[in-house]
PDB file with one MODEL, atoms N, CA, C and O in Angstrom:
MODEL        1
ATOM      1  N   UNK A   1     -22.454 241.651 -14.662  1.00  0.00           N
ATOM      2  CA  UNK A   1     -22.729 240.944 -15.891  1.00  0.00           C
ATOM      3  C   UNK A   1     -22.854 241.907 -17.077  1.00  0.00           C
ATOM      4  O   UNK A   1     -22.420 241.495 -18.153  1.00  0.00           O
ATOM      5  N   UNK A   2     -23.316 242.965 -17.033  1.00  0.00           N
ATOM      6  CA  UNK A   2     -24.015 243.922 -18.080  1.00  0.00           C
ATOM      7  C   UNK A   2     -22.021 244.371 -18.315  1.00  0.00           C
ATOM      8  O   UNK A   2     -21.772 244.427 -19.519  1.00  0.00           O
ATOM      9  N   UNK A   3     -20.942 244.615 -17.559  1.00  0.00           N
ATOM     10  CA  UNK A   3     -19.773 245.087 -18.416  1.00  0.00           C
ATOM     11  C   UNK A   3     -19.108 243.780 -18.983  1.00  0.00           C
ATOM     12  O   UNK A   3     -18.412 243.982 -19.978  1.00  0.00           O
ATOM     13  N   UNK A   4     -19.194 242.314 -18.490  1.00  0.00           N
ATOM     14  CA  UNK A   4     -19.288 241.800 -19.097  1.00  0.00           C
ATOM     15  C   UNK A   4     -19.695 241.253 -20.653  1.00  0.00           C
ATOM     16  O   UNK A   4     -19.168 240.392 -21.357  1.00  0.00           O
ATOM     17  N   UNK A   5     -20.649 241.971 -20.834  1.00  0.00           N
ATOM     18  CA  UNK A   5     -21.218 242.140 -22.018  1.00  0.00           C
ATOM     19  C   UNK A   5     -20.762 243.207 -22.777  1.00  0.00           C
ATOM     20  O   UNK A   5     -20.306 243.098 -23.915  1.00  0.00           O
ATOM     21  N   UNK A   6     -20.852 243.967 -22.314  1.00  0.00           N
ATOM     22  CA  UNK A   6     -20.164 245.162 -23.115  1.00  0.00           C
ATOM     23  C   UNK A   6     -18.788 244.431 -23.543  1.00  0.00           C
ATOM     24  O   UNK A   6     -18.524 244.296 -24.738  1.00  0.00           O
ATOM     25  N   UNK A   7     -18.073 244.046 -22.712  1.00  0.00           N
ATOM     26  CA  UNK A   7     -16.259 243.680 -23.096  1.00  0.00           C
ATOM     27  C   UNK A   7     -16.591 242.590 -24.215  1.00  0.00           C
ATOM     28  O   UNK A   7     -15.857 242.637 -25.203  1.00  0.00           O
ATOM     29  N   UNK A   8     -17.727 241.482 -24.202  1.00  0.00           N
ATOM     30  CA  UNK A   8     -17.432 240.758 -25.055  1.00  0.00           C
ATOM     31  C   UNK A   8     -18.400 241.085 -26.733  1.00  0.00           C
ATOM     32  O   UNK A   8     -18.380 240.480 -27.805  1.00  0.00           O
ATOM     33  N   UNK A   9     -19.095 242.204 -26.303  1.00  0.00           N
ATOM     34  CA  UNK A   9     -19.857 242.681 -27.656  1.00  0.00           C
ATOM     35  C   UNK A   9     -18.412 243.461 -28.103  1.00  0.00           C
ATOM     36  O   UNK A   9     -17.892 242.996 -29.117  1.00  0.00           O
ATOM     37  N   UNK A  10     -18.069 244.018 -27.785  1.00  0.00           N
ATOM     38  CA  UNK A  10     -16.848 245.103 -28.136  1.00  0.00           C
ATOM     39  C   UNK A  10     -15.917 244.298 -28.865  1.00  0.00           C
ATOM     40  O   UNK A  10     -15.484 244.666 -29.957  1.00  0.00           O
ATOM     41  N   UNK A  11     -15.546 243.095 -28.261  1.00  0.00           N
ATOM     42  CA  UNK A  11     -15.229 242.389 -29.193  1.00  0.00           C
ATOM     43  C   UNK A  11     -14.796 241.191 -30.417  1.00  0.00           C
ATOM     44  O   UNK A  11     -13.946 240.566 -31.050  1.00  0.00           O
ATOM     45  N   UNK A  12     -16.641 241.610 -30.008  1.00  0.00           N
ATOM     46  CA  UNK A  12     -16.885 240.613 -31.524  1.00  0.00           C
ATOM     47  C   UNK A  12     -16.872 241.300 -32.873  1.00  0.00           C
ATOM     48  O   UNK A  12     -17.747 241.049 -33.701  1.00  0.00           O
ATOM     49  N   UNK A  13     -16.016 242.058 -33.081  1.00  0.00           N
ATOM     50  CA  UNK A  13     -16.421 242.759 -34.202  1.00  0.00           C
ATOM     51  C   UNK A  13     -14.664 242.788 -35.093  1.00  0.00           C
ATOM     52  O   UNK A  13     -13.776 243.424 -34.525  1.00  0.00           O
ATOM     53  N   UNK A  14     -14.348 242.092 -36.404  1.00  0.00           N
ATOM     54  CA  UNK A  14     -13.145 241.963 -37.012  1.00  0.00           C
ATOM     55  C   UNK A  14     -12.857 244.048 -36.938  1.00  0.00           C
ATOM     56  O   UNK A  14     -11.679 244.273 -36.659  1.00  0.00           O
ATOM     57  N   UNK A  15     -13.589 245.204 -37.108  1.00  0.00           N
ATOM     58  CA  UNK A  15     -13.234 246.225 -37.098  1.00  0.00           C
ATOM     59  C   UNK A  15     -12.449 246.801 -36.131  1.00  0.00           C
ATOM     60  O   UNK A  15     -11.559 247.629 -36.328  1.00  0.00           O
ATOM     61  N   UNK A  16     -12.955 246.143 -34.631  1.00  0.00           N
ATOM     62  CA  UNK A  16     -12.251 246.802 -33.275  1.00  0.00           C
ATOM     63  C   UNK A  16     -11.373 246.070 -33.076  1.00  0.00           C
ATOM     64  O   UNK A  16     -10.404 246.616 -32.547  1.00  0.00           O
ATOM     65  N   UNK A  17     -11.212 244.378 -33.395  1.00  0.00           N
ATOM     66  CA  UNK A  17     -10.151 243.654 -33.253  1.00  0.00           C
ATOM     67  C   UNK A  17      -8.792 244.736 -34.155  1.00  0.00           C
ATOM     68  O   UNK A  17      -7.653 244.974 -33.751  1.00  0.00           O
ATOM     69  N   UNK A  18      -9.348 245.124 -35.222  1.00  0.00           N
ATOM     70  CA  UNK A  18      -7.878 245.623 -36.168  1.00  0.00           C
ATOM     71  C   UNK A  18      -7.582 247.101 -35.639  1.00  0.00           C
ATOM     72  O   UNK A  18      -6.522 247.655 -35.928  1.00  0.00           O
ATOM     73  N   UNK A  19      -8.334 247.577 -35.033  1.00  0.00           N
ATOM     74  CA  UNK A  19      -8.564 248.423 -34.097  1.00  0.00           C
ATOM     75  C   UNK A  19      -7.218 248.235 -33.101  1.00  0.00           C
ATOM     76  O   UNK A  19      -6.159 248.858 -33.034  1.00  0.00           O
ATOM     77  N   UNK A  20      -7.700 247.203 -32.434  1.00  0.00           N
ATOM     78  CA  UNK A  20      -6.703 247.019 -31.047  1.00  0.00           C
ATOM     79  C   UNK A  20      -5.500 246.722 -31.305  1.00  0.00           C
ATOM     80  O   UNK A  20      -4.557 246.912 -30.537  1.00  0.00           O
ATOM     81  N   UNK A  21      -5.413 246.012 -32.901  1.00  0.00           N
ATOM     82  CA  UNK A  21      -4.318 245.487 -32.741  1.00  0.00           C
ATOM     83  C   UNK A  21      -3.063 246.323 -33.223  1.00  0.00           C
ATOM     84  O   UNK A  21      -1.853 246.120 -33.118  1.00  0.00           O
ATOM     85  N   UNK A  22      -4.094 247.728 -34.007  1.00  0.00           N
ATOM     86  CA  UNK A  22      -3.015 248.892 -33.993  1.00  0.00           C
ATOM     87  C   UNK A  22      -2.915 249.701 -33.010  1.00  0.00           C
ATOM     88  O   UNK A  22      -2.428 250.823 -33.155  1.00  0.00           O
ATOM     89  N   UNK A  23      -3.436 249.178 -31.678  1.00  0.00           N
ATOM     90  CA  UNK A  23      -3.386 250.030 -30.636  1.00  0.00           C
ATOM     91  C   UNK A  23      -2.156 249.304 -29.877  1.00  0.00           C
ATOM     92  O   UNK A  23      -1.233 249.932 -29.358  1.00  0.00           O
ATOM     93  N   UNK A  24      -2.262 248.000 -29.883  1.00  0.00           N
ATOM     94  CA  UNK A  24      -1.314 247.379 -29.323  1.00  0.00           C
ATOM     95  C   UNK A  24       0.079 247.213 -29.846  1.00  0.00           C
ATOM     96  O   UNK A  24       0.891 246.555 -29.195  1.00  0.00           O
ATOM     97  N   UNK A  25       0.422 247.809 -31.057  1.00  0.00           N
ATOM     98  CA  UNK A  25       1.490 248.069 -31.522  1.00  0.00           C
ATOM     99  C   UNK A  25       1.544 249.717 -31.322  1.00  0.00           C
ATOM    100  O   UNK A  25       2.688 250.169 -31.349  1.00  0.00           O
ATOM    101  N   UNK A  26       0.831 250.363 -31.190  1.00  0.00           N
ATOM    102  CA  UNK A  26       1.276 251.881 -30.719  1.00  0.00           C
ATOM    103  C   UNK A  26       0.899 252.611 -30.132  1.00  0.00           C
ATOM    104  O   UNK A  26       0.166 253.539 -30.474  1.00  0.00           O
ATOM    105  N   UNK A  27       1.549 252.221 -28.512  1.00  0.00           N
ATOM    106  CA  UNK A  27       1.111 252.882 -27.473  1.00  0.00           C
ATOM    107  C   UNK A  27       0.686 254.140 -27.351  1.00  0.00           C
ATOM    108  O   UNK A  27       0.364 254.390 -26.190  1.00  0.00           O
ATOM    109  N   UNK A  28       0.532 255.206 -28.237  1.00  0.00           N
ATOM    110  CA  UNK A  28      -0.308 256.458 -27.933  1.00  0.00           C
ATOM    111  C   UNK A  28      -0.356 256.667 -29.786  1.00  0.00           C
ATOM    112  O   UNK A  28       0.692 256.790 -30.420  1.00  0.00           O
ATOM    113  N   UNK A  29      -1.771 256.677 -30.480  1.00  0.00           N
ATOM    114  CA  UNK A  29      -1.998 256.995 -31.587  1.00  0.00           C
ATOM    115  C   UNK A  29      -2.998 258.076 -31.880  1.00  0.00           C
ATOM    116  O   UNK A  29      -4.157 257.913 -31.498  1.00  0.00           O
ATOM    117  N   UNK A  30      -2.777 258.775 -32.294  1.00  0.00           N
ATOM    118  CA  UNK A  30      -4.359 259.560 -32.428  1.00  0.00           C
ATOM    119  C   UNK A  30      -5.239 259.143 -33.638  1.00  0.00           C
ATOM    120  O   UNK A  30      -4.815 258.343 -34.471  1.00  0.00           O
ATOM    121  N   UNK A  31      -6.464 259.697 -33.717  1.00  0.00           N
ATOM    122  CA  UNK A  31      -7.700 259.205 -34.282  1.00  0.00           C
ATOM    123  C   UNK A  31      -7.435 258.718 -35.672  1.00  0.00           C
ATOM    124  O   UNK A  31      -7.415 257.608 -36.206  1.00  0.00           O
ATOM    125  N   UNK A  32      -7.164 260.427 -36.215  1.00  0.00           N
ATOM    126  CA  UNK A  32      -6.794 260.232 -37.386  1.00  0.00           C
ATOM    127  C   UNK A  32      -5.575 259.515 -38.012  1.00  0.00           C
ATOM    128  O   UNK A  32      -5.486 259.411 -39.235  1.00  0.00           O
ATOM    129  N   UNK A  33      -4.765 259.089 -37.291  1.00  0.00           N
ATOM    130  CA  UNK A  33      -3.757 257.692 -38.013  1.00  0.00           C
ATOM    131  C   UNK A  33      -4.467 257.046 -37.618  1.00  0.00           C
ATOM    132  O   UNK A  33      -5.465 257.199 -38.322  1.00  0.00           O
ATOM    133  N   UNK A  34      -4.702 256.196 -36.732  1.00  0.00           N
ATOM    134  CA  UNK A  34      -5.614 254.850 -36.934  1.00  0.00           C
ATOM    135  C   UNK A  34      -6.630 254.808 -38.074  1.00  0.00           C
ATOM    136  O   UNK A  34      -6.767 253.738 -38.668  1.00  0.00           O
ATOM    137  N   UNK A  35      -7.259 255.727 -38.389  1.00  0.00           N
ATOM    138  CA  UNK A  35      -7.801 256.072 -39.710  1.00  0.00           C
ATOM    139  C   UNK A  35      -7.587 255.697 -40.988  1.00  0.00           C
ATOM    140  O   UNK A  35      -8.114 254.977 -41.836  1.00  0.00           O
ATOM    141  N   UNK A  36      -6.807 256.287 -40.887  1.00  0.00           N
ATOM    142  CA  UNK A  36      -5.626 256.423 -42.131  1.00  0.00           C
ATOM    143  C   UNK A  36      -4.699 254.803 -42.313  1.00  0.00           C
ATOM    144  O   UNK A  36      -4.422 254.376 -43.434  1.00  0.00           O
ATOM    145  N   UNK A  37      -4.392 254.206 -41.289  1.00  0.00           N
ATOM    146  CA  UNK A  37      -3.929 253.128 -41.203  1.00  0.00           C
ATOM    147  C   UNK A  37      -4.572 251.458 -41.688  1.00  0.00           C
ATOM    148  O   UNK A  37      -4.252 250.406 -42.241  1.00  0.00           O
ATOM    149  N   UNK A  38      -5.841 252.267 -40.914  1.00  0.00           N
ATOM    150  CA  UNK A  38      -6.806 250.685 -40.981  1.00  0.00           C
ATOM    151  C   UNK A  38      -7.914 251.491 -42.404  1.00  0.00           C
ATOM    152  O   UNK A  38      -8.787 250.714 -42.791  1.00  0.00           O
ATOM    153  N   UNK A  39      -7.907 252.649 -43.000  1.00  0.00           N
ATOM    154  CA  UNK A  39      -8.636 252.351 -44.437  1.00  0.00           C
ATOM    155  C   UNK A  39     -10.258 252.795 -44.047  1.00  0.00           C
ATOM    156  O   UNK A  39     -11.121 252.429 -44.845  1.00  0.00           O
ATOM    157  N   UNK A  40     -10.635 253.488 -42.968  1.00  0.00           N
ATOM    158  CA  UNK A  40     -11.626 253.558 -42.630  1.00  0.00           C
ATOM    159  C   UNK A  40     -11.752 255.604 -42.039  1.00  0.00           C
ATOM    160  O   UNK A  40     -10.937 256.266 -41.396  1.00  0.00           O
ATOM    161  N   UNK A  41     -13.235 256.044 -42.683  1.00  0.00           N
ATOM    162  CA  UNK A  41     -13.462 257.398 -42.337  1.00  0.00           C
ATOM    163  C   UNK A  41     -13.160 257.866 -40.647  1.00  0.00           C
ATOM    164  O   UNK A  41     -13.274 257.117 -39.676  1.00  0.00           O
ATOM    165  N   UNK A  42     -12.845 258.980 -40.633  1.00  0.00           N
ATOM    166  CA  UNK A  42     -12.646 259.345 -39.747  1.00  0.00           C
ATOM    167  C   UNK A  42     -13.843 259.239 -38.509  1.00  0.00           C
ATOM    168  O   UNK A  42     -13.545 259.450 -37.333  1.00  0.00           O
ATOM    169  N   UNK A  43     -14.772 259.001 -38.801  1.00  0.00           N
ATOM    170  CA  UNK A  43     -16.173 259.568 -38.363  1.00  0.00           C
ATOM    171  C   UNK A  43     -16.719 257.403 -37.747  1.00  0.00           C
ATOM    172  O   UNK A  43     -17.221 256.971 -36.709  1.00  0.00           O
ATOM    173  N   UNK A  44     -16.319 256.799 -38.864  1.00  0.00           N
ATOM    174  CA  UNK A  44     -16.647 255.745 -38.409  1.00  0.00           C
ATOM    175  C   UNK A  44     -15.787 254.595 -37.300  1.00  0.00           C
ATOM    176  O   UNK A  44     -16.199 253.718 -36.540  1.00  0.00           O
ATOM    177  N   UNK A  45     -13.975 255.268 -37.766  1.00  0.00           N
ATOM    178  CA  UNK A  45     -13.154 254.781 -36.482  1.00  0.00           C
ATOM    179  C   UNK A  45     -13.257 255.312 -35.408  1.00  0.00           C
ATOM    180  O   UNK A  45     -12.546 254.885 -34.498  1.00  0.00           O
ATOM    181  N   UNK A  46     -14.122 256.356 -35.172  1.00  0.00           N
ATOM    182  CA  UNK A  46     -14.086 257.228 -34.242  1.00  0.00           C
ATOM    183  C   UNK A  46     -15.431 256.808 -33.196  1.00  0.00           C
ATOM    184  O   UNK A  46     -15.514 257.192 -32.029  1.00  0.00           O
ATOM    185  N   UNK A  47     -16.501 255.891 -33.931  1.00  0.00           N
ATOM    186  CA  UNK A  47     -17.250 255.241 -33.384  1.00  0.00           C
ATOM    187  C   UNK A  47     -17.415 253.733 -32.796  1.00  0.00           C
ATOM    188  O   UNK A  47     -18.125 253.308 -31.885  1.00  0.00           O
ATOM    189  N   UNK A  48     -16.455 253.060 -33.693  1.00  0.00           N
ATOM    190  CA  UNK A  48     -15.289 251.994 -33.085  1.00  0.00           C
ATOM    191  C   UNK A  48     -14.305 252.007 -31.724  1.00  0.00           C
ATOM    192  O   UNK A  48     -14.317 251.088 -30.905  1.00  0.00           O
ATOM    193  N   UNK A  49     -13.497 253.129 -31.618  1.00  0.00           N
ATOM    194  CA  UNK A  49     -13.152 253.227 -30.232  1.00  0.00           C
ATOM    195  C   UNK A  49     -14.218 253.998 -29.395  1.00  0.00           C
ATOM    196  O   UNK A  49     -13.819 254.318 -28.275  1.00  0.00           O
ATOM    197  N   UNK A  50     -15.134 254.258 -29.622  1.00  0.00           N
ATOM    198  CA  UNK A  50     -15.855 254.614 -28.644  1.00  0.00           C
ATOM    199  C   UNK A  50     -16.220 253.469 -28.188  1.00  0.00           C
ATOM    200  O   UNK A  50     -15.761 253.294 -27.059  1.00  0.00           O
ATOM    201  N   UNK A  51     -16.761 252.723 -28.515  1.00  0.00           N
ATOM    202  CA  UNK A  51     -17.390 250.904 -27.906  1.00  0.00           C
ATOM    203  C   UNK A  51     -16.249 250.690 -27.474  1.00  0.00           C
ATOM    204  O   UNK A  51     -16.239 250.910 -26.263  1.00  0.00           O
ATOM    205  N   UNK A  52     -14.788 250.212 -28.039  1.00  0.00           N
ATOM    206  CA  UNK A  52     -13.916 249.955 -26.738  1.00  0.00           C
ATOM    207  C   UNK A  52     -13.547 250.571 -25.930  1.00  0.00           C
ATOM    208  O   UNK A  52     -12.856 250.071 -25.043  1.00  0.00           O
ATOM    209  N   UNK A  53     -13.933 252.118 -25.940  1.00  0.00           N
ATOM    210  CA  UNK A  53     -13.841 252.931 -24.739  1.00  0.00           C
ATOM    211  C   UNK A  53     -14.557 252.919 -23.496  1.00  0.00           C
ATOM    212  O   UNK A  53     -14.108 253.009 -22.353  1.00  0.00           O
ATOM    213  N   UNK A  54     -16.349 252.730 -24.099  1.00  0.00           N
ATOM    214  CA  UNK A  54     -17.080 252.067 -22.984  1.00  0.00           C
ATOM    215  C   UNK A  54     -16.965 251.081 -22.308  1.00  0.00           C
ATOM    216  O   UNK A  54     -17.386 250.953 -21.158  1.00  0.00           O
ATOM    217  N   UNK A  55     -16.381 250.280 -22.949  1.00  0.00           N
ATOM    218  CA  UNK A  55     -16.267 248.702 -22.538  1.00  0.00           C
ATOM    219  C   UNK A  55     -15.031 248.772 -21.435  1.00  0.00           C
ATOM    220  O   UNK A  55     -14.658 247.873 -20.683  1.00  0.00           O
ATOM    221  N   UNK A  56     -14.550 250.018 -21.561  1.00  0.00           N
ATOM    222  CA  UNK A  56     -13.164 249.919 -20.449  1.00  0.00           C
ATOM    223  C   UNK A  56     -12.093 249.149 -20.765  1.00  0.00           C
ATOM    224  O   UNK A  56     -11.382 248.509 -19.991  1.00  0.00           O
ATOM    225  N   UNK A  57     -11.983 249.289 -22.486  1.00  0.00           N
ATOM    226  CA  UNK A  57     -10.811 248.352 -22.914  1.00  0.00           C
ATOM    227  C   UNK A  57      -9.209 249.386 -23.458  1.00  0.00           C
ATOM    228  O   UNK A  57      -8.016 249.100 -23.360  1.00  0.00           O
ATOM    229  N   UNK A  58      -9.792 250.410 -23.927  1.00  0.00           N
ATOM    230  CA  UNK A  58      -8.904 251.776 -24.219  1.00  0.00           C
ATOM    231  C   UNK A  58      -9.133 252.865 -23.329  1.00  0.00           C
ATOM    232  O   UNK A  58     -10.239 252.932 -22.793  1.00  0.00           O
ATOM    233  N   UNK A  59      -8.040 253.957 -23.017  1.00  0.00           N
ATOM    234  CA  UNK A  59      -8.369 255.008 -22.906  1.00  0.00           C
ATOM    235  C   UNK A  59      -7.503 255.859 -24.050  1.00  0.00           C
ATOM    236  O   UNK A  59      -6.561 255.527 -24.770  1.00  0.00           O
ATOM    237  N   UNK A  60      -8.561 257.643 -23.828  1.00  0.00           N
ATOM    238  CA  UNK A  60      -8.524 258.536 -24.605  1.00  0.00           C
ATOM    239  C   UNK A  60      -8.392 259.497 -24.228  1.00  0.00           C
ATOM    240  O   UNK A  60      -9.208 259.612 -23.314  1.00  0.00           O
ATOM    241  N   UNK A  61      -7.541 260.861 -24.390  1.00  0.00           N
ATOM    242  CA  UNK A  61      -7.479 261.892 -23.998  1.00  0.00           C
ATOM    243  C   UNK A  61      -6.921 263.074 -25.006  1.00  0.00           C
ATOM    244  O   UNK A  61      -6.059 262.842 -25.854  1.00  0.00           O
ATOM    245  N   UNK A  62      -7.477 264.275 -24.822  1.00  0.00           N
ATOM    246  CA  UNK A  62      -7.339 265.231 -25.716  1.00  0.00           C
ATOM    247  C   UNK A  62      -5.891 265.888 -25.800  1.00  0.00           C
ATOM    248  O   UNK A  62      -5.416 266.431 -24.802  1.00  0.00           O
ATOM    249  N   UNK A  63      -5.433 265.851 -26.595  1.00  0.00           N
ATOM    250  CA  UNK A  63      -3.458 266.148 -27.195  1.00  0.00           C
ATOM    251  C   UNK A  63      -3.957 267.407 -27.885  1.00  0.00           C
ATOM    252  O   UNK A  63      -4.951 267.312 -28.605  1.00  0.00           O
ATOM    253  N   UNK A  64      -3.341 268.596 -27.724  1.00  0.00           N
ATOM    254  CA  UNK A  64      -3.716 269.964 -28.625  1.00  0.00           C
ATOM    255  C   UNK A  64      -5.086 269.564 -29.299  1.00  0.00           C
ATOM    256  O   UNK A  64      -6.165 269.361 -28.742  1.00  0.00           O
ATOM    257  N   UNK A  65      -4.673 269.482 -31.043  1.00  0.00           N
ATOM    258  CA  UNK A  65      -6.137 269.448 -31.681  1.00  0.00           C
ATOM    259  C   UNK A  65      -6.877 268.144 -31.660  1.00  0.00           C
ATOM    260  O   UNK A  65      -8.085 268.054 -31.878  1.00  0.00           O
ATOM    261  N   UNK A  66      -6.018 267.058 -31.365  1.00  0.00           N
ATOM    262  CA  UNK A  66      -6.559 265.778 -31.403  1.00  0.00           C
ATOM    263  C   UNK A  66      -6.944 264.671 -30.441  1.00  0.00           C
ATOM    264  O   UNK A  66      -6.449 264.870 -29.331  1.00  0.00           O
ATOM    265  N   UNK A  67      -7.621 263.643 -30.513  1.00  0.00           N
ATOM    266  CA  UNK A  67      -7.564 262.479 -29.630  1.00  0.00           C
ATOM    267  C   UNK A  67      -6.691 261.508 -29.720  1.00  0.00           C
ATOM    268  O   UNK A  67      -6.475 261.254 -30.905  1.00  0.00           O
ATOM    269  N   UNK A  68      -6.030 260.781 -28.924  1.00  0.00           N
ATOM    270  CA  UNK A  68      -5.490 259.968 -28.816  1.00  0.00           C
ATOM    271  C   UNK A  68      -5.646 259.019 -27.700  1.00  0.00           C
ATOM    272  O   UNK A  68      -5.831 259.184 -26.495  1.00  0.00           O
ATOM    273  N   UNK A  69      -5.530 258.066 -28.385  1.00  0.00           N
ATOM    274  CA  UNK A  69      -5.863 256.449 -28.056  1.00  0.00           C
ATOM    275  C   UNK A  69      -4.502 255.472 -27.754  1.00  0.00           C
ATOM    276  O   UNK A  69      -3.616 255.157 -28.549  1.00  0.00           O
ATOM    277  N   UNK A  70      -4.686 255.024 -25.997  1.00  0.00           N
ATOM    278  CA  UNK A  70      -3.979 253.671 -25.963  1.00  0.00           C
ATOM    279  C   UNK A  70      -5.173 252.531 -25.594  1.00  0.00           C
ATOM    280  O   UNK A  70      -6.397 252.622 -25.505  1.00  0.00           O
ATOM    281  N   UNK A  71      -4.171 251.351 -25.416  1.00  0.00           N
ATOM    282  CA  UNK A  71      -4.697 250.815 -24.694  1.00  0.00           C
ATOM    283  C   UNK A  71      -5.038 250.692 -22.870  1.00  0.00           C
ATOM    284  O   UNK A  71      -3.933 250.809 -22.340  1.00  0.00           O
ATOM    285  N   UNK A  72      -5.780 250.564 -22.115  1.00  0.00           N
ATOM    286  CA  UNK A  72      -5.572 250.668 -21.183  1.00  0.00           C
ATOM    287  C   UNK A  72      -5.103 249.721 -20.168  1.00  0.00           C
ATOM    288  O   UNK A  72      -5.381 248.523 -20.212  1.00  0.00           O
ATOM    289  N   UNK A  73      -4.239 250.378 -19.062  1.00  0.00           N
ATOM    290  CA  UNK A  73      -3.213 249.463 -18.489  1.00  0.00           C
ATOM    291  C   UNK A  73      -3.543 248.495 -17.791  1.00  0.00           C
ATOM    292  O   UNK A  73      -3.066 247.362 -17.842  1.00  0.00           O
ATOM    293  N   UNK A  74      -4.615 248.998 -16.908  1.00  0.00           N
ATOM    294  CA  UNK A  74      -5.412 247.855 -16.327  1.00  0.00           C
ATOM    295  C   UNK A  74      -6.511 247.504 -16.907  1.00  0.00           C
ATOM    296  O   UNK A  74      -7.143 248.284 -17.620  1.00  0.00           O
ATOM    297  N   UNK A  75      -6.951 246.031 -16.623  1.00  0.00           N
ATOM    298  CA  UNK A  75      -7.920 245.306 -17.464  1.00  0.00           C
ATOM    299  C   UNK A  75      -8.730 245.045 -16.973  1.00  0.00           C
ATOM    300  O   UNK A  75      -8.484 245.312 -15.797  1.00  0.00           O
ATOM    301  N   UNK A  76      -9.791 244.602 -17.053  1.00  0.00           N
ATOM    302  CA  UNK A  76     -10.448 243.241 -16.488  1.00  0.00           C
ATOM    303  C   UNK A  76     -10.105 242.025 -17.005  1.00  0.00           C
ATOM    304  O   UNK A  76      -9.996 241.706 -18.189  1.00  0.00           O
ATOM    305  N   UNK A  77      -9.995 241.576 -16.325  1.00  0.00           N
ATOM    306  CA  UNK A  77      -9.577 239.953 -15.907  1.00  0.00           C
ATOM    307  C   UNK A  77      -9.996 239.352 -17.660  1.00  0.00           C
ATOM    308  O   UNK A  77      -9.384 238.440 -18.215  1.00  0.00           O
ATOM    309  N   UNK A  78     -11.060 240.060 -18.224  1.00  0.00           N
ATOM    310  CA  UNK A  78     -11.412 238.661 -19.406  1.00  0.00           C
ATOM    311  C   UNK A  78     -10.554 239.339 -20.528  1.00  0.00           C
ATOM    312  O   UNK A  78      -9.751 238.763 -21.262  1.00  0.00           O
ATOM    313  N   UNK A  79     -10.945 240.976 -20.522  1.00  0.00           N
ATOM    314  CA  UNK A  79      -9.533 241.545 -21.692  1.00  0.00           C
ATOM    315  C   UNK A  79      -8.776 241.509 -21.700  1.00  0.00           C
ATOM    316  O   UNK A  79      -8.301 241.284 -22.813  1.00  0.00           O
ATOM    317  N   UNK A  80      -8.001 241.639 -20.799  1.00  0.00           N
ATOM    318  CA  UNK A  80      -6.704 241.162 -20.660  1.00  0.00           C
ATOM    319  C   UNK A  80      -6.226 239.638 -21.662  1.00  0.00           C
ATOM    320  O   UNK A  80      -5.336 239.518 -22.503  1.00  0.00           O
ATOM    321  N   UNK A  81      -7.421 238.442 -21.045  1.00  0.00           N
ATOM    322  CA  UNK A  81      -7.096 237.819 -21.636  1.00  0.00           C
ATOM    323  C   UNK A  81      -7.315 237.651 -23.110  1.00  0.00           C
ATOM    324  O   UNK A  81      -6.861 236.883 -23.958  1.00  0.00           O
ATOM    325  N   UNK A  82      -8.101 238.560 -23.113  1.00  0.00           N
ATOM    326  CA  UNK A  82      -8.492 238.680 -25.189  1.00  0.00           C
ATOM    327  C   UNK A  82      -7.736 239.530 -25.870  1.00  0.00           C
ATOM    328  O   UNK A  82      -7.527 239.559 -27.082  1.00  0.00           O
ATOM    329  N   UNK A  83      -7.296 240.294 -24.940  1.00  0.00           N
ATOM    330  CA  UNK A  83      -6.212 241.327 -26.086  1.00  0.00           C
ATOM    331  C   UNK A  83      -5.186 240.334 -25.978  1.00  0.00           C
ATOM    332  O   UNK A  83      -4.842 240.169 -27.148  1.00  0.00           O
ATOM    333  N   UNK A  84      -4.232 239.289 -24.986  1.00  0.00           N
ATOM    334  CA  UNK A  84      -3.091 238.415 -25.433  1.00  0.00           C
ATOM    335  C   UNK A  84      -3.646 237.414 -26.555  1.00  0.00           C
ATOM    336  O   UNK A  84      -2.896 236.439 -26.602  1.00  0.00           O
ATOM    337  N   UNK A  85      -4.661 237.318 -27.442  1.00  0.00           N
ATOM    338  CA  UNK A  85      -5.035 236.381 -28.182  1.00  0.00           C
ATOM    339  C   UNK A  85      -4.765 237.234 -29.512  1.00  0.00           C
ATOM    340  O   UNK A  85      -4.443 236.622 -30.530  1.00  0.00           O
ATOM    341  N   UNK A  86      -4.881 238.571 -29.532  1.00  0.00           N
ATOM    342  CA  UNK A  86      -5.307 239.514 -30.813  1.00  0.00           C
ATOM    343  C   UNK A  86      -3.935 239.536 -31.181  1.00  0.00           C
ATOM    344  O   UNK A  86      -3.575 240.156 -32.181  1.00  0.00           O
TER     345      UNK A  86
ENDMDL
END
């Protein structure tokens, strides 16, 4: 129940939705374009995918100087069905 919660606090929020939905148009992005894209500091998108990172909705891994963000391939059963809605 408790990742349950996490998946659906993660996303209730219009920031991580616009979040995902530039994740779901580009399968490997790093920090700073999503940044730059969605209009928001580096420091605060960067605390945005962290909640969908916990939640087990993205993964992240270190590229030379940067992070980069997809979505992740497998789901749970309820994201799955919430990212086909976004």
């Amino acid at each position: 129940m408790e990742q349950l919660e996490k998946i659906l606090k993660a996303f209730a929020s219009q920031r991580r939705l616009s979040l995902l939905r530039i994740l779901k148009m580009n399968p490997c992005i790093f920090v700073d374009d999503i940044a730059r894209e969605i209009g928001l500091s580096y420091r605060s998108t960067s605390k945005h995918l962290r909640i969908l990172y916990d939640a087990g909705i993205i993964d992240r891994w270190q590229n030379g100087f940067g992070v980069v963000y997809s979505v992740r391939g497998t789901q749970n059963p309820v994201s799955t069905m919430l990212l086909s809605i976004i």
